[in-house]
Backbone as a chain_set.jsonl record, in Angstrom:
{"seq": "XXXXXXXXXXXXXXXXXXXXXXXXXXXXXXXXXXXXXXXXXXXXXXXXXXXXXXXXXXXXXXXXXXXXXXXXXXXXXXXXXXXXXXXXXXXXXXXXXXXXXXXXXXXXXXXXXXXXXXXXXXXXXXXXXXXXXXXXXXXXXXXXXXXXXXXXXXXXXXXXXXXXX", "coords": {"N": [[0.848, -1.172, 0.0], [0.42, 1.981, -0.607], [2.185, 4.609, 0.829], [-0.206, 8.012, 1.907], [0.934, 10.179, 0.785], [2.475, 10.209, -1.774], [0.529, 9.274, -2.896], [-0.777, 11.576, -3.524], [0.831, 13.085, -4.142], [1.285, 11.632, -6.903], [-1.459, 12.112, -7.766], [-1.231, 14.715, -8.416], [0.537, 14.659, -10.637], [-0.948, 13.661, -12.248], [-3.384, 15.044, -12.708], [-1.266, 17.57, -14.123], [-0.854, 16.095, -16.098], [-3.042, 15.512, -17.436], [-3.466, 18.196, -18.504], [-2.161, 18.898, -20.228], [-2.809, 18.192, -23.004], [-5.322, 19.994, -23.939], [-4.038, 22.585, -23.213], [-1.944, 22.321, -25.079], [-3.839, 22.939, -27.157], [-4.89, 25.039, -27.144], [-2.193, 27.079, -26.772], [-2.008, 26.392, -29.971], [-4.62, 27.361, -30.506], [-4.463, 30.212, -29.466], [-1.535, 31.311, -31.17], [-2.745, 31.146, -33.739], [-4.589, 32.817, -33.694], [-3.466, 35.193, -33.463], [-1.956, 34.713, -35.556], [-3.514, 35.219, -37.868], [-5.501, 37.612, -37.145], [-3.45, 39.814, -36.15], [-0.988, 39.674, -38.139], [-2.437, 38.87, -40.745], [-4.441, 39.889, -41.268], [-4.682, 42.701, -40.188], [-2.263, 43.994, -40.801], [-1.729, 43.164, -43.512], [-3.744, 43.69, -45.434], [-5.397, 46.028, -46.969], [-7.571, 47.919, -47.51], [-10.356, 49.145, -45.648], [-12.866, 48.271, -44.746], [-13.16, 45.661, -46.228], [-11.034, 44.334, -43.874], [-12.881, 44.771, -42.113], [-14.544, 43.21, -42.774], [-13.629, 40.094, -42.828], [-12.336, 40.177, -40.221], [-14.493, 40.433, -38.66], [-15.668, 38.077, -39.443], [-14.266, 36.164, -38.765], [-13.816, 36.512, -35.978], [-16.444, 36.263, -35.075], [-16.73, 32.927, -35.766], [-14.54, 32.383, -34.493], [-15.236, 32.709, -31.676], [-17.734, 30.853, -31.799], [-16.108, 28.332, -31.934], [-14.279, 28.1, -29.603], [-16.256, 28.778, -27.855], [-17.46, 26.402, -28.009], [-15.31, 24.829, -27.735], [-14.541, 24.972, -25.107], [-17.06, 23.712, -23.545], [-16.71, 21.293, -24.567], [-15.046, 20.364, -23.224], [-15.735, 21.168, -20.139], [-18.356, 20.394, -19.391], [-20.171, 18.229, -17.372], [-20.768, 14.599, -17.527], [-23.729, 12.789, -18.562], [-25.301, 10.75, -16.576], [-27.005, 7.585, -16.456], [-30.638, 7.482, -15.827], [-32.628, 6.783, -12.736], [-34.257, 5.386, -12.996], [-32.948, 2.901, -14.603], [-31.914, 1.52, -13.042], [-31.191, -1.395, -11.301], [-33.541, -2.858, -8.828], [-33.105, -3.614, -5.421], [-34.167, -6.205, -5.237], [-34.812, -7.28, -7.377], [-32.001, -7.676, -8.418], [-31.173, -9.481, -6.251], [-32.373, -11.687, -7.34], [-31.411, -11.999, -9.978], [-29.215, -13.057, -10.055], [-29.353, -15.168, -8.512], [-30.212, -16.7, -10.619], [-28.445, -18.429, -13.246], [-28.582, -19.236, -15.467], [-28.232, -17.818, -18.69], [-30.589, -17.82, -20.164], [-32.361, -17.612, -18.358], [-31.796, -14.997, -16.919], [-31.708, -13.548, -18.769], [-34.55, -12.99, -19.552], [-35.848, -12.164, -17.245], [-34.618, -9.581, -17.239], [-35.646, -8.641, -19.522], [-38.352, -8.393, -18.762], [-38.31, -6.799, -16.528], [-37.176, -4.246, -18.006], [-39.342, -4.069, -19.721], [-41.212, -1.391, -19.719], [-38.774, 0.78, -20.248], [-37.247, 3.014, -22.196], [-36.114, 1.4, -24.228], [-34.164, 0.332, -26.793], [-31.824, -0.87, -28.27], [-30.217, -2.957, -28.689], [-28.25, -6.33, -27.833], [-26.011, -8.001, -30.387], [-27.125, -10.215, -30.381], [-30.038, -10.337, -29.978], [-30.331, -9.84, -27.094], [-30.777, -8.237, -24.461], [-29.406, -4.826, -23.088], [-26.617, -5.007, -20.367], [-25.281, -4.125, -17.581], [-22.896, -4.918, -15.555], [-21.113, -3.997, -13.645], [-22.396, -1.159, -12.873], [-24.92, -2.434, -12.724], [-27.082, -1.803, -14.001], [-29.888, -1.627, -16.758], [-28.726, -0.757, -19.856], [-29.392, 2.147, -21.269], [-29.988, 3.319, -24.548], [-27.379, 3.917, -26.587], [-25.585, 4.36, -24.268], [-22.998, 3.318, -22.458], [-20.3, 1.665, -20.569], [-17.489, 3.057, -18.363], [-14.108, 3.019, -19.038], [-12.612, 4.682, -17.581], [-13.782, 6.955, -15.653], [-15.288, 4.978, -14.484], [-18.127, 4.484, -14.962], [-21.604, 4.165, -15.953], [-22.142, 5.954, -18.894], [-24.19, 8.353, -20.591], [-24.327, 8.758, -24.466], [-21.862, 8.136, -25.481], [-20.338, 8.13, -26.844], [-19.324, 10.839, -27.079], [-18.334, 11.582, -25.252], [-16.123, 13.09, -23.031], [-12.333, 12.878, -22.714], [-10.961, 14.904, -20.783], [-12.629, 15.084, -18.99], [-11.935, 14.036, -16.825], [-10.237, 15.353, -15.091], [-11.229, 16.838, -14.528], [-12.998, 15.553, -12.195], [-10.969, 15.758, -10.271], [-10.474, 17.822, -8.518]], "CA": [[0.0, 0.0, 0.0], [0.974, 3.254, -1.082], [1.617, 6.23, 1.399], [-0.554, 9.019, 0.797], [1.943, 11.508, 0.072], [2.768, 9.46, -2.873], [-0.892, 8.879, -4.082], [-1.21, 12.88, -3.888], [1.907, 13.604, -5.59], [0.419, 10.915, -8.591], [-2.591, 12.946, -8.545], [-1.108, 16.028, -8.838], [1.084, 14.644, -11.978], [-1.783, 13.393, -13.454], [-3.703, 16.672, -12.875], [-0.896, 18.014, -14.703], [-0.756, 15.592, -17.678], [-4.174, 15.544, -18.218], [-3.963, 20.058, -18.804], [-0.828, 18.976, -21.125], [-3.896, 18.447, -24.398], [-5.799, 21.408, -23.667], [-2.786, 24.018, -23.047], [-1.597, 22.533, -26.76], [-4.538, 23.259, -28.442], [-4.78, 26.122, -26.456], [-1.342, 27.798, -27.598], [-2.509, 26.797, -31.054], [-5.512, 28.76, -31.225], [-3.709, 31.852, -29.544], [-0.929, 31.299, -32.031], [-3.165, 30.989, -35.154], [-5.361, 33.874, -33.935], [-2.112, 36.391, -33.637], [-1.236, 35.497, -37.006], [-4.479, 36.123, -38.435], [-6.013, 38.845, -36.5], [-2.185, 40.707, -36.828], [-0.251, 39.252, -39.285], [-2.751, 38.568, -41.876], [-5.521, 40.786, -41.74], [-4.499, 44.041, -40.319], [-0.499, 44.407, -41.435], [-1.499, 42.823, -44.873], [-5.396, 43.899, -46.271], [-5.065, 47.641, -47.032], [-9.161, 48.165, -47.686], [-10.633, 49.043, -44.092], [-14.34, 47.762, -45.279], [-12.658, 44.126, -46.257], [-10.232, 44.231, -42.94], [-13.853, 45.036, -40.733], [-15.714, 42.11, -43.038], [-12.336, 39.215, -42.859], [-11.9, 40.087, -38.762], [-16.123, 40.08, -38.231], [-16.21, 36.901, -39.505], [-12.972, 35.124, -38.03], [-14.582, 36.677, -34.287], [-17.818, 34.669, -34.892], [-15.99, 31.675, -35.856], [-13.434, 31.897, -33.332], [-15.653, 32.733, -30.294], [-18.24, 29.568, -31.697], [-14.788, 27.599, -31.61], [-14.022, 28.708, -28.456], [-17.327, 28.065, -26.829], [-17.724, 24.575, -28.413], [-14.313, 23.83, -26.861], [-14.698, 25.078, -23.547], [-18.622, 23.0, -23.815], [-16.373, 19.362, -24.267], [-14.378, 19.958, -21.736], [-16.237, 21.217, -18.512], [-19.424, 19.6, -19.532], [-20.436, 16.746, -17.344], [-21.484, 13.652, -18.501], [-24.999, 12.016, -18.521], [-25.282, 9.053, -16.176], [-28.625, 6.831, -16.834], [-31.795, 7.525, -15.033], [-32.398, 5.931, -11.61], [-35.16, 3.731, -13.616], [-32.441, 2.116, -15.226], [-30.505, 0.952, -12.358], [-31.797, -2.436, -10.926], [-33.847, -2.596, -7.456], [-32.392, -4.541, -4.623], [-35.049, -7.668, -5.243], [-34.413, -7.663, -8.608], [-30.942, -7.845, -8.522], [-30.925, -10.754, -5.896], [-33.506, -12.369, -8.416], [-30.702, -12.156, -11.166], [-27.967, -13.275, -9.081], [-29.407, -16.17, -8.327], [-30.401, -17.443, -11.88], [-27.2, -19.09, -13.159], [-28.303, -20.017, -16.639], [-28.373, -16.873, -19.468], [-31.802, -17.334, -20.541], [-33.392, -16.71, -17.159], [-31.15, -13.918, -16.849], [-32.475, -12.585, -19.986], [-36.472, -12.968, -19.295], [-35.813, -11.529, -15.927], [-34.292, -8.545, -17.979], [-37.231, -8.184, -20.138], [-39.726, -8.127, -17.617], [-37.48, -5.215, -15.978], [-37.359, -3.801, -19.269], [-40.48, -3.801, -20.536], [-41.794, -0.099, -19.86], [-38.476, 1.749, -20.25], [-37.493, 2.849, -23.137], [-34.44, 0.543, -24.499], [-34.532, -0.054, -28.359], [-30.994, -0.749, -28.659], [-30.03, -4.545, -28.116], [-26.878, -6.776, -28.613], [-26.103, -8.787, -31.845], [-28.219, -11.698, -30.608], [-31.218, -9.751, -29.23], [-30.301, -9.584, -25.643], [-31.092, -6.685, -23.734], [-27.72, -4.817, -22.969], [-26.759, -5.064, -19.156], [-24.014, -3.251, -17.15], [-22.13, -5.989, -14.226], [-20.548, -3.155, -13.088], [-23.435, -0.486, -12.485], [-25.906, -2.882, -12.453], [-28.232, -1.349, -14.838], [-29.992, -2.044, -18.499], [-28.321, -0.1, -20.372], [-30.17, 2.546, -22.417], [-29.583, 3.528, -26.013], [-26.015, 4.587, -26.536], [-24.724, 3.945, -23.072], [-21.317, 2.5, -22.12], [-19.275, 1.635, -19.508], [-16.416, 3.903, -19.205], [-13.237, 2.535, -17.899], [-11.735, 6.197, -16.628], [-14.568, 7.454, -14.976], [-15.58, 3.51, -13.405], [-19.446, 4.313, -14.545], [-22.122, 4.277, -17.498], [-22.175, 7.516, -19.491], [-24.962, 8.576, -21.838], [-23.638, 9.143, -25.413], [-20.667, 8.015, -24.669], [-19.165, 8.732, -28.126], [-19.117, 12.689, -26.877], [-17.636, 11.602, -23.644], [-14.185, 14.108, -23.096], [-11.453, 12.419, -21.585], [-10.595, 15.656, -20.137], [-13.269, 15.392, -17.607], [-11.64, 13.335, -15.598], [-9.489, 16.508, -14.962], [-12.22, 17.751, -13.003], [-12.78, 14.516, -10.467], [-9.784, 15.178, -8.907], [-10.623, 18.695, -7.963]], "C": [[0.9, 1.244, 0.0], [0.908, 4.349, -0.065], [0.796, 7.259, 0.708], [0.31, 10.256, 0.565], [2.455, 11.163, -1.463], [1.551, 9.559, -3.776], [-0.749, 10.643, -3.758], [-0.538, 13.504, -4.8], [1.55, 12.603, -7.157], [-0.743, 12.064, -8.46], [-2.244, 13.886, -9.184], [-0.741, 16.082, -10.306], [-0.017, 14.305, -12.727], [-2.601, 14.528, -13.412], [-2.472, 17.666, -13.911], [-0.64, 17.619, -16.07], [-2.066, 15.749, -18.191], [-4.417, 17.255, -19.002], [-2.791, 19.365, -19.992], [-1.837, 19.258, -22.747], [-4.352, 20.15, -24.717], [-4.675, 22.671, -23.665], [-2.23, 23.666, -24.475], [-2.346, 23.037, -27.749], [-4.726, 24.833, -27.584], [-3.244, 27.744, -26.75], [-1.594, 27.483, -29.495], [-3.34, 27.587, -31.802], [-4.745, 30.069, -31.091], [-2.893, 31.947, -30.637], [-1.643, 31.576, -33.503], [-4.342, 32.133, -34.76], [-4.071, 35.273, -33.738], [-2.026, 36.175, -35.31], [-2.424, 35.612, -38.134], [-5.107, 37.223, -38.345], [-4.427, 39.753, -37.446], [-1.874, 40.388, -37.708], [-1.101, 39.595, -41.021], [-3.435, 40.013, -41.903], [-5.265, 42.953, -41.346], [-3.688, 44.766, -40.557], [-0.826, 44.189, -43.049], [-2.662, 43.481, -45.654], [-5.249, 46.114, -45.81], [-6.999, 48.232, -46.678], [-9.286, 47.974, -46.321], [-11.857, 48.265, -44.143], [-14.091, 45.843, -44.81], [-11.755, 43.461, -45.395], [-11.893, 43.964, -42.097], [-14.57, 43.239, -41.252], [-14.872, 40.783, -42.425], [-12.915, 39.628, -40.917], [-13.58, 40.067, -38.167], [-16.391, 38.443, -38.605], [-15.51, 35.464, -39.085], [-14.032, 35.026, -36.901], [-15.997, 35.6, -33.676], [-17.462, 33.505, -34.84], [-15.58, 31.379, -34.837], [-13.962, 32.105, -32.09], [-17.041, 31.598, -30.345], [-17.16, 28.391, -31.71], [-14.593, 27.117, -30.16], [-14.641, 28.302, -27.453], [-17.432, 26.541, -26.799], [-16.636, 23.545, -27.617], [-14.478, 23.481, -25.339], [-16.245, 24.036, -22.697], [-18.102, 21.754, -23.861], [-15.694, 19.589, -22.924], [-14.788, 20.433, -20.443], [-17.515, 20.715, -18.855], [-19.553, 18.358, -19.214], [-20.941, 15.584, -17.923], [-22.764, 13.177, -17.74], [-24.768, 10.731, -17.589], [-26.84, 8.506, -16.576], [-29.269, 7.329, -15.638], [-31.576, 6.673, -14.007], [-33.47, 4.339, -12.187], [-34.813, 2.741, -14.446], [-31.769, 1.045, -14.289], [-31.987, -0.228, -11.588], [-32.511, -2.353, -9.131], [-32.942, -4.04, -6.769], [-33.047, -6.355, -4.876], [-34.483, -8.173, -6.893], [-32.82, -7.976, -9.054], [-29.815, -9.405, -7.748], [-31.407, -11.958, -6.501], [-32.821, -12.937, -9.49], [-29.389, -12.613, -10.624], [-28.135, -15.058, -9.175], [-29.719, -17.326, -9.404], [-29.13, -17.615, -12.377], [-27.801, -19.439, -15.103], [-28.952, -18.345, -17.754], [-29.73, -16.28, -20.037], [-32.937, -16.727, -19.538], [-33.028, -15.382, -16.961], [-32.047, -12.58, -17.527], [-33.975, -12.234, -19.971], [-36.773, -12.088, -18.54], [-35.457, -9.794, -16.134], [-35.496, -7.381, -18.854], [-38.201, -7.585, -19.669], [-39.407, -7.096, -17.004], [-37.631, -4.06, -17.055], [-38.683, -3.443, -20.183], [-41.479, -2.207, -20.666], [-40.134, 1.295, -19.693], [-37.842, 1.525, -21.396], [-36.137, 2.516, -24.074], [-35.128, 0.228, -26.513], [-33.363, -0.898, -28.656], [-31.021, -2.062, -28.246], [-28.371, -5.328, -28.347], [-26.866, -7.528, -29.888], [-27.327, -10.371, -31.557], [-29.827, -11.373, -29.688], [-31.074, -9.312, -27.851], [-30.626, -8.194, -25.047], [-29.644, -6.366, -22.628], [-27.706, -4.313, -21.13], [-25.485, -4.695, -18.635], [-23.441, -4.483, -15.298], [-21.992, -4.727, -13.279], [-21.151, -2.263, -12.112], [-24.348, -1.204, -12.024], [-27.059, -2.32, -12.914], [-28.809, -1.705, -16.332], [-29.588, -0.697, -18.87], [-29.13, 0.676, -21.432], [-29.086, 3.254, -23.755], [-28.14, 4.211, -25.81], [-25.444, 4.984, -25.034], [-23.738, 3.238, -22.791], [-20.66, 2.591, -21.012], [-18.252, 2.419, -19.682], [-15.179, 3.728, -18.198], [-12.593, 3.47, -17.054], [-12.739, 6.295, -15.314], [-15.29, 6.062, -13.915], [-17.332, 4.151, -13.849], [-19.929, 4.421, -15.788], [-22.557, 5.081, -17.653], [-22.943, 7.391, -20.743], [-24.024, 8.861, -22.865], [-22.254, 9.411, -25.538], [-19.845, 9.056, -26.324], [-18.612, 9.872, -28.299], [-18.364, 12.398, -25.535], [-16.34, 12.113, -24.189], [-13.507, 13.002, -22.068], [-10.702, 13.242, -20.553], [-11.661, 15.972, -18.686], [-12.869, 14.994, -16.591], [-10.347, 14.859, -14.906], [-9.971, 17.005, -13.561], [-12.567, 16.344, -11.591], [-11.899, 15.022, -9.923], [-9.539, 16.609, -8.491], [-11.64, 18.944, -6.713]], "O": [[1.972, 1.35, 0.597], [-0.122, 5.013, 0.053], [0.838, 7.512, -0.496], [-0.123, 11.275, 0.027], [2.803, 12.086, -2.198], [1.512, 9.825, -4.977], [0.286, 10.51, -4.411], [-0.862, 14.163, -5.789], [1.628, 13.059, -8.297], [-0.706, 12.946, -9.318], [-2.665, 14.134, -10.314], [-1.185, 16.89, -11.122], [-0.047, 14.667, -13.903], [-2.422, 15.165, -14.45], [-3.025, 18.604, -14.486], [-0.319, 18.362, -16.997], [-2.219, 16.112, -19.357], [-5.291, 17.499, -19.833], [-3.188, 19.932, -21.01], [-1.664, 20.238, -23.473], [-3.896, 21.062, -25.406], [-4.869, 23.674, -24.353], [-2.005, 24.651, -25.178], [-1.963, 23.465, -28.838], [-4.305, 25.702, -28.346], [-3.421, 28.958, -26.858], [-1.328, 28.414, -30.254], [-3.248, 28.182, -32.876], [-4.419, 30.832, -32.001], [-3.37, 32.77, -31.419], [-1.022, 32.227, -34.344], [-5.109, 32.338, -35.7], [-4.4, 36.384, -34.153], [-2.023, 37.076, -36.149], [-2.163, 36.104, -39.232], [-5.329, 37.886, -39.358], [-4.287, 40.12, -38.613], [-2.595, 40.852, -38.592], [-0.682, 40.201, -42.007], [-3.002, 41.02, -42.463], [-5.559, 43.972, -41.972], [-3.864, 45.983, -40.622], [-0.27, 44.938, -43.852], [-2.29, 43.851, -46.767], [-5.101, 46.913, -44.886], [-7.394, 48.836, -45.68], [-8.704, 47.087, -45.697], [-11.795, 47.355, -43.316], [-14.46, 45.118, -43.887], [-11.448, 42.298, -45.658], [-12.012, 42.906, -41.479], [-14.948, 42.356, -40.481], [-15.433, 40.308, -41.437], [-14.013, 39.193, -40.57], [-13.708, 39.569, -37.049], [-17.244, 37.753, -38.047], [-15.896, 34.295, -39.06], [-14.832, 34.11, -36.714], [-16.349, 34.852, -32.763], [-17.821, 32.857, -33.856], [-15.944, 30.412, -34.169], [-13.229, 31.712, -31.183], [-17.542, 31.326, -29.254], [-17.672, 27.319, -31.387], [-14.737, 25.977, -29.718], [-14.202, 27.722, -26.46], [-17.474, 25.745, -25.86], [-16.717, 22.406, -27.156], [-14.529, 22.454, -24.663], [-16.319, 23.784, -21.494], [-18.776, 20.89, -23.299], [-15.865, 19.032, -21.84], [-14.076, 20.036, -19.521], [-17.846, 20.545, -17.681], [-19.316, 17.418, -19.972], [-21.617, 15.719, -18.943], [-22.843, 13.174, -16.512], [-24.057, 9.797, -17.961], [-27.691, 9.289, -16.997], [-28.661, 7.578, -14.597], [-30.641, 5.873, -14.04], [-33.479, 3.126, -11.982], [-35.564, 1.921, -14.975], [-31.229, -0.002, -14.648], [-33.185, 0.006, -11.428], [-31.851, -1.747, -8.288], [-32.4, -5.009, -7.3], [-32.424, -7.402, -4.698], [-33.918, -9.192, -7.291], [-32.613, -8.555, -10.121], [-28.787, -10.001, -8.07], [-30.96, -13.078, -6.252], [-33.184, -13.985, -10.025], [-28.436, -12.155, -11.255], [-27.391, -15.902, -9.676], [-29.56, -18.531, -9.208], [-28.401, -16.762, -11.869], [-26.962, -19.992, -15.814], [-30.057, -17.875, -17.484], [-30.056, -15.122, -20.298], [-33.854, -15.916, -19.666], [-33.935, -14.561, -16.825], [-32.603, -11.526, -17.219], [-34.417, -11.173, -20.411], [-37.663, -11.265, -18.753], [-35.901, -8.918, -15.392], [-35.902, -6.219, -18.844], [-38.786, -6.555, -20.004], [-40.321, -6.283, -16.869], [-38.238, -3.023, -16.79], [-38.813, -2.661, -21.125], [-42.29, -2.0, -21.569], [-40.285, 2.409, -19.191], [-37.689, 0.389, -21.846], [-35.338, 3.349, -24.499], [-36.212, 0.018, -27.057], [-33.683, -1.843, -29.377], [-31.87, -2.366, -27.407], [-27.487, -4.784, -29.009], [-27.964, -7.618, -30.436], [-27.975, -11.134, -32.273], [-30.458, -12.137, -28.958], [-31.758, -8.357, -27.483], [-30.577, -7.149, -25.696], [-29.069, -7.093, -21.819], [-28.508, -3.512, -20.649], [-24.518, -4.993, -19.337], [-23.93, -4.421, -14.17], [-22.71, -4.54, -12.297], [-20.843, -2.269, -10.92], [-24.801, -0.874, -10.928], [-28.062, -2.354, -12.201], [-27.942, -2.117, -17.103], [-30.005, 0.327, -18.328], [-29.555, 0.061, -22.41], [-27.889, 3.543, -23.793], [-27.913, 4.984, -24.879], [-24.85, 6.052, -24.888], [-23.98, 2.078, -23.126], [-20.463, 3.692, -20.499], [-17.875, 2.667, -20.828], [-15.124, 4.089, -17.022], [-12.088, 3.169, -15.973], [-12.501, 5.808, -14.209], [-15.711, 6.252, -12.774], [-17.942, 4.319, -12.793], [-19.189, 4.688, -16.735], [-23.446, 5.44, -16.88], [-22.653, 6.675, -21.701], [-22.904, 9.211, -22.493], [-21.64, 10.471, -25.658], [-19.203, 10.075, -26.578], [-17.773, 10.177, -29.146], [-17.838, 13.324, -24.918], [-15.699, 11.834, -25.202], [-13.951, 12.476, -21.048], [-10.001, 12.745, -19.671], [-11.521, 16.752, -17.744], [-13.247, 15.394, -15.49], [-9.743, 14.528, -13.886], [-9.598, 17.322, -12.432], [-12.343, 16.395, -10.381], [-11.91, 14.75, -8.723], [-8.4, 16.805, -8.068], [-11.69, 20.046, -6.167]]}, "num_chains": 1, "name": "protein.A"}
């Protein structure tokens, strides 16, 4: 077992690797808005008209950029409803069935008024060990975060940034 002075100093480094993404794309935009803002548009474009139209329409761009970025990365994620997650009876119910198809019935019958469309390749109704929940439409386990995240495919890996604040 690990002192904690040790596990704090890991956090901290990983608090600092995880900013390492972000601070790159982060000197890229600044970088690539210096040399358009200055460089390009107001050292090079003589016409004041076609300097105001060029730098009005970067600003929009670059402050819907901007927002969109700042929107993946502090934007929590979705966990499932509580009417996904299994009750205590039902869970000792499924515990105790041992053979896949009871499993699965037992699923169903849980399943039957919420609203799951999504299934696995052989019909099954998709089920989380972990959480302990049916999984609704585009839900996934997510090995960083240890839990199941709506739409996962938008999940940031920079959120985990924020747990450890």
């Amino acid at each position: 077992m690990a002192p904690s002075g040790s596990r704090s100093i890991k956090r901290g480094c990983q608090r600092v690797l995880y900013w390492i993404p972000v601070l790159f794309i982060a000197l890229i935009v600044a970088w690539s808005y210096y040399a358009y803002v200055l460089q390009l548009c107001i050292e090079s474009i003589e016409d004041t008209g076609e300097k105001v139209v060029y730098l009005l329409a970067y600003h929009v761009i670059f402050i819907m950029f901007v927002w969109a970025y700042w929107q993946t990365i502090f934007t929590r994620p979705m966990n499932p409803l509580k009417e996904f997650h299994l009750s205590h009876s039902d869970k000792e119910l499924l515990e105790r069935e041992d053979r896949g198809e009871s499993q699965q019935e037992i699923l169903r019958r849980i399943a039957k008024d919420l609203p799951i469309y999504t299934r696995t390749n052989s019909g099954a109704i998709r089920f989380c060990d972990r959480c302990q929940l049916l999984k609704p439409d585009r839900c996934h386990h997510c090995s960083v975060c240890d839990k199941c995240i709506l739409k996962m495919d938008h999940h940031c890996p920079w959120y985990v940034v924020i747990l450890f604040y």
